[in-house]
N, C-alpha and C positions, 0 to 999 in steps of 0.2 A: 604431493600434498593435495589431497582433496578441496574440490572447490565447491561448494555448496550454496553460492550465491546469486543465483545464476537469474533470480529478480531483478537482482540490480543491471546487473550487464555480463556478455557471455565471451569469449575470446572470439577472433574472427573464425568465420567458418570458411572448411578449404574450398569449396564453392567459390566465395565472397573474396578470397584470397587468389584465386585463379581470374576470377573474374576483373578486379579492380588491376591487376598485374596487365592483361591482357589490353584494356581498355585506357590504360594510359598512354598510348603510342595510337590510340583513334579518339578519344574523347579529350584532348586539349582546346582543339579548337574554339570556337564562338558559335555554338549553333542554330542563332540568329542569322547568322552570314548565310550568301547564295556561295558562296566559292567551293572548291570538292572539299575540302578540308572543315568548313561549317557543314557542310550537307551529312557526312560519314559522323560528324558527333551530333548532329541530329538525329540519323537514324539509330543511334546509342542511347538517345536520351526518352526518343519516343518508343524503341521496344522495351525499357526500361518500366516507361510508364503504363504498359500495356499489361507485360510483366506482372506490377505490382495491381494494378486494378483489377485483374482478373485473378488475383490472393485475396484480392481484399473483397470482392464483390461488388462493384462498380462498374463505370462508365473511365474510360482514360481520360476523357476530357473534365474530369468529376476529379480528379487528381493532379496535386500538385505536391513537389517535392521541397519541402524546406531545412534549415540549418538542423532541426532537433526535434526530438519529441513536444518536447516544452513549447518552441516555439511553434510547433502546430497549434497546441492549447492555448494559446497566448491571442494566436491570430484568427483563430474558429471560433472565439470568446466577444474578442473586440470587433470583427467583422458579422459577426451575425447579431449582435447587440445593437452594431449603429446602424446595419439594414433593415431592423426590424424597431428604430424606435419612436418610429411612429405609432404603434402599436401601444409602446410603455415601454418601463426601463423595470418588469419585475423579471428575477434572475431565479429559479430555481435550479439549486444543485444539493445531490444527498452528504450529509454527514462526515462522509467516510472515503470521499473524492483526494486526489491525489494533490500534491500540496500545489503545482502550477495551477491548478481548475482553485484553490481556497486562494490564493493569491489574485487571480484574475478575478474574483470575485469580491474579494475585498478591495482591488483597485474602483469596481466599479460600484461600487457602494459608496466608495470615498468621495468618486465625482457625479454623488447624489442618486445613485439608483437605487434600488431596494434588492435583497438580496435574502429567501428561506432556505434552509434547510430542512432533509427531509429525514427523519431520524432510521437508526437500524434496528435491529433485533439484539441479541447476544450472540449470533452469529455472523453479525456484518452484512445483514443484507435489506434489502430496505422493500416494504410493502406494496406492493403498484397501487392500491386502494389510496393509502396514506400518500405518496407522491402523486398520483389524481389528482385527490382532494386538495393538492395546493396549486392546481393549474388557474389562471383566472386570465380574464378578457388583456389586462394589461399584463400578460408575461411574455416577453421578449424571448426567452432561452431555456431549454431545460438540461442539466447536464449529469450524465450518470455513467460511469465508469462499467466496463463489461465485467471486471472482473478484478479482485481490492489487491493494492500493489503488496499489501501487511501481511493479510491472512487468507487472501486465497478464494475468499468466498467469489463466486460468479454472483450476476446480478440479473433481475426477470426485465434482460432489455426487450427481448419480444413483446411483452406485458404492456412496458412503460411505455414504451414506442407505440405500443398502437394508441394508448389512451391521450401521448401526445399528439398523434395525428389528429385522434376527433377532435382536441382542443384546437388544433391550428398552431402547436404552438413546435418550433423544431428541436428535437433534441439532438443534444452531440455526446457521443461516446467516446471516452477516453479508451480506445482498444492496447496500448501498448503492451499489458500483459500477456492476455489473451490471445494476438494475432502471429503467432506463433501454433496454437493448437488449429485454428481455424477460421472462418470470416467469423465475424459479428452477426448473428441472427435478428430478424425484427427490422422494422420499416423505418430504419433513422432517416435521421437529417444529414448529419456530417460526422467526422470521425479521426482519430489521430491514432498516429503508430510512430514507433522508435526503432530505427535498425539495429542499434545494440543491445536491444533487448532479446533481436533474435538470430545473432551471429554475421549481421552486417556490420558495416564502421560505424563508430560512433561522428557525431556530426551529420547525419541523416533521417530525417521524419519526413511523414508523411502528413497531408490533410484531404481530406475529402468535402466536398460541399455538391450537396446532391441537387440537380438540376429544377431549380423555382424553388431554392431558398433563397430571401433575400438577406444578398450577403453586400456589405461597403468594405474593402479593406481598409485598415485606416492605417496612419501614417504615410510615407511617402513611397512611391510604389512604383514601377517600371511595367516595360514591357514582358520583363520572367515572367514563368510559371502562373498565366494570365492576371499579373497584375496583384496577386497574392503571396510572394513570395519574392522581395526586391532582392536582385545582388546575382552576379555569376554562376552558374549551376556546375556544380562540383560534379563533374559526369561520370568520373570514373567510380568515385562515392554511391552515386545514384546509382549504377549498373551493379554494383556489387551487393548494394544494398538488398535489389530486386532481386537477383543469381538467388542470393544467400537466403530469402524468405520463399519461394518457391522452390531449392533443395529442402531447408527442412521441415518443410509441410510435408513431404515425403518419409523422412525420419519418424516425423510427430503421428505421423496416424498410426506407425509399428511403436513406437515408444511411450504412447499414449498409458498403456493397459498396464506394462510395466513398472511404470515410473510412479503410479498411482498403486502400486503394490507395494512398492518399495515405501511412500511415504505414510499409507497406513500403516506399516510395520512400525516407523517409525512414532507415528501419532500413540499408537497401543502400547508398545514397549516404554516409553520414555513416561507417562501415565504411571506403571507397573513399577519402571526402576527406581524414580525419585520422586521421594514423598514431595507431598505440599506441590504440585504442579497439575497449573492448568492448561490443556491445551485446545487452543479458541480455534474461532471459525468454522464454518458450517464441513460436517465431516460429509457429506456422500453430494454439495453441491459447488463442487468448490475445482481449481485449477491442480490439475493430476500431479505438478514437481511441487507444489510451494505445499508448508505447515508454517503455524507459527504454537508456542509454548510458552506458558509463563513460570515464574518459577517464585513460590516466595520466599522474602527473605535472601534475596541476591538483587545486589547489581547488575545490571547486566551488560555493561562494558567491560565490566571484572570476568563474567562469566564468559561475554565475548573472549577477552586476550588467553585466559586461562585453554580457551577451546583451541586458538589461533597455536597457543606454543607445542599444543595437544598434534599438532597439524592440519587442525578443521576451518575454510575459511568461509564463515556465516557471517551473517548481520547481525543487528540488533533493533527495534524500534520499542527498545528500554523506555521507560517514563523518565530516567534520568539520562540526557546526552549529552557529551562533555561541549557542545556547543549551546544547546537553548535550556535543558534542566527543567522542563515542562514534559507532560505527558503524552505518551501518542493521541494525535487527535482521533485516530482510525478506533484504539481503544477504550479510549476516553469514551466517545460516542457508543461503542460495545455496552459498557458497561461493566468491563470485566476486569481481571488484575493485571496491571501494568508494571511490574516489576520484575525484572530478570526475564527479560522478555529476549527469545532466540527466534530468528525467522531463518528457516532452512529450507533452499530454491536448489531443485537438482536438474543441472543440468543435459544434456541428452548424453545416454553413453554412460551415466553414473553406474557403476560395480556395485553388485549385490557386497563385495564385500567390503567394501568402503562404508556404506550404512553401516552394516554389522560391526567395523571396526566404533565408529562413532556414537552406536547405543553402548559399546564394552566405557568408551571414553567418559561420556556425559553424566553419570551418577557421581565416576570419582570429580568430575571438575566440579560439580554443584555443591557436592559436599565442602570443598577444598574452599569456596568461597563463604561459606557458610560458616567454616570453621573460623577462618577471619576474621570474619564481623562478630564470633561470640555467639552467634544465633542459639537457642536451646531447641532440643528437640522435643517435638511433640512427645505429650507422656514424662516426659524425662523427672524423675524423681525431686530435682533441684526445684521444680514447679509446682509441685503440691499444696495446696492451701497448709500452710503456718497455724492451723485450728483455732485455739482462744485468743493468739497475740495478731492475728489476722486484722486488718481495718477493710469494715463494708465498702469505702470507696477510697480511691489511690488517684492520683495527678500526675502524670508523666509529663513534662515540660522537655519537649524535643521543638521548638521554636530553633530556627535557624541550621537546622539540621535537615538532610536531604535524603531520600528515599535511598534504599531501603530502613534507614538509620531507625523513624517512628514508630513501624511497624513490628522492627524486633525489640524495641523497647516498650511496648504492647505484651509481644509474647514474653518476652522476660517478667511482668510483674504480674500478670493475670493470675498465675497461681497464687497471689499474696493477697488474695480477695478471698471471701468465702462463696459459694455458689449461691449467684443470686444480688452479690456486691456488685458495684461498677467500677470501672478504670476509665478517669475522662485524660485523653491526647490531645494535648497542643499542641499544634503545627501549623506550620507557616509553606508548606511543602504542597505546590498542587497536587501532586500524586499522591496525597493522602486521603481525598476525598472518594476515590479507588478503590486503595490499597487496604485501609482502615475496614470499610464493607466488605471487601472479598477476602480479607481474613478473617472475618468472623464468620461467613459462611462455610468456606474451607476447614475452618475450627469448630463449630457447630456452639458457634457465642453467640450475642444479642447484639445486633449495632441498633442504637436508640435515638440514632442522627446528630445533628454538630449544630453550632450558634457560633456567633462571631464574637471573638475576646480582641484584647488588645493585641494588635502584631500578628492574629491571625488567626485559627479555629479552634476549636473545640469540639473534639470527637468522640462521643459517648458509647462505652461500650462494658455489658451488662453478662459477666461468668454463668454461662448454663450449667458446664458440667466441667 
């Protein structure tokens, strides 16, 4: 069964696997201790660290090893915010950051800081001019991600880095994507990584804090990992983490050129095979395995499981999720269509014909959900304006109903206007405010924008043709 998720997390690599095997019969110890048995998981823990700083482009003493990715971001947030808040407490982070960096940032807003965002493109990528322009004498952090965990896009950390430097002000990059093809370019501050995202165990991140940032860790803290990472160091974790991302940097510079062939195949064909699909994120600046696709007029949990029973195991970062029912924020901020949304991450080693099987798949699954829900097809005869008995303007009341539901009840009555009539939708669905505009441009309609009704919006939309 093909696994195509390989954003999210990847299985152990045999490296990492040898490695963490090996290193459990010398990395138990306390390597704190002077005794032979502390000294042998010392030297474990510090070629470890040497290991990874020199993947990452640092200093080993610039590194330290913590619980998780997340909690890299969590503690590169809060320790460079209370080192620096003398300074002030302004928070800059772009748009389209990963949801631990919007979380850390909404904690610290809660406990009185200020916190912008810096908006993207329809690409996902965000302006160094416009993240500049929002640097100021009191900003504490600036934080921009290398590369979007959604769509793929890379980010001008070179750029932004340098424009933080003349501010004075440190930036931290979220590298977990990214550090897998290679360091992080550009004159950061500090920076986080996740071993499972590149065939280490999961339960291992990294932080970096580059030497004259002032950093306070907060909470309660030990003599670990100087003082920035409390609690017993999981050595055998760590060592395999390190094995595992310096094997495949090796991998990654031969599988680089392929894997980026393989997913433009996929970008282009999937475009060709089913109609009514958009596929986002910047095509020639962006992470060589990951695409993302939208699709309209699908679910895309539906169109997930549909893929799953197919044999394909992708993601989804759907505007509808059976946990929060909100939009992606990464898309949101895009600006593009959020619905029946598929994110497909290849991991290394992926078979040319495993794609090939998965573009034969993905028309029949699109359609198959499409058929479900009733969707009509573009042109479809059943749509044709009704001529004399036609009304210039029509009300669709889809209140309390959940995406994709408003939007094919949209395309269901547009033909029952005459060209030139309007169709206004009710909804109460945030992914309408999306989906509603990026149907009409996909349909070559007039969106003429929304107002607020009882229970929720009103979305105006005007038959060209």
């Amino acid at each position: 069964m093909p696994y195509f998720d390989a954003a999210s997390s990847v299985p152990l690599h045999p490296v990492a696997r040898q490695a963490l095997e090996a290193s459990l019969d010398e990395g138990w110890a306390d390597p704190a201790r002077l005794h032979r048995e502390g000294r042998r998981a010392r030297l474990l823990l510090d070629a470890a660290r040497e290991a990874a700083a020199d993947a990452v482009g640092c200093r080993p003493d610039e590194l330290v090893f913590t619980s998780s990715g997340t909690r890299a971001v969590h503690a590169a947030m809060s320790g460079a915010l209370a080192g620096r808040s003398r300074v002030g407490r302004h928070l800059v982070v772009s748009s389209v950051e990963h949801s631990c960096v919007l979380h850390s940032a909404a904690a610290h807003e809660a406990s009185g800081g200020e916190v912008q965002e810096v908006p993207v493109d329809r690409a996902g990528r965000v302006d160094p001019a416009e993240f500049a322009a929002l640097l100021r004498a009191d900003t504490a952090l600036a934080c921009l991600q290398s590369a979007n965990h959604e769509v793929g896009t890379r980010q001008p950390v070179p750029e932004v880095a340098s424009a933080c430097r003349a501010a004075g002000v440190p930036l931290l990059v979220d590298a977990a994507q990214s550090l897998l093809w290679g360091p992080v370019p550009g004159d950061w501050s500090l920076l986080a990584g996740s071993a499972h995202k590149w065939g280490g165990p999961s339960g291992v991140g990294l932080l970096v804090v580059r030497k004259g940032v002032r950093f306070a860790p907060q909470g309660p803290s030990d003599e670990r990992e100087s003082g920035r990472a409390a609690g017993f160091e999981n050595i055998p974790a760590v060592v395999a983490a390190a094995a595992s991302l310096r094997a495949v940097r090796a991998e990654a510079a031969q599988e680089a050129a392929r894997l980026r062939e393989l997913t433009d195949r996929i970008r282009r064909r999937v475009a060709e095979l089913v109609p009514d699909v958009e596929v986002v994120g910047d095509p020639e600046r962006r992470l060589p395995h990951l695409l993302t696709f939208s699709c309209l007029h699908v679910d895309g949990e539906t169109l997930l499981h549909e893929l799953d029973r197919a044999g394909f195991s992708v993601s989804s970062g759907s505007s509808c999720t059976s946990s929060t029912l909100t939009p992606s924020h990464v898309l949101k901020a895009m600006g593009v269509l959020s619905e029946g949304n598929i994110r497909v991450s290849l991991p290394l080693g992926t078979a040319d014909d495993d794609v090939d099987r998965f573009l034969q798949v993905v028309p029949g699954a699109v359609a198959e959900v499409r058929a479900k829900l009733g969707v009509p097809a573009a042109g479809d005869p059943a749509d044709a304006s009704a001529g004399e008995d036609a009304s210039a303007e029509l009300v669709v009341d889809a209140l309390g109903k959940r995406c994709p539901i408003p939007v094919i009840e949209l395309a269901k009555v547009i033909g029952r206007v005459p060209v030139g009539g309007t169709v206004t939708v009710l909804s109460d669905d945030a992914a309408a405010r999306l989906d509603i505009p990026a149907w009409c441009e996909m349909r070559e309609q007039a969106y003429e924008g929304e107002q607020p009704v009882d229970g929720g919006v009103a979305y105006r939309v005007r038959r060209l043709t």
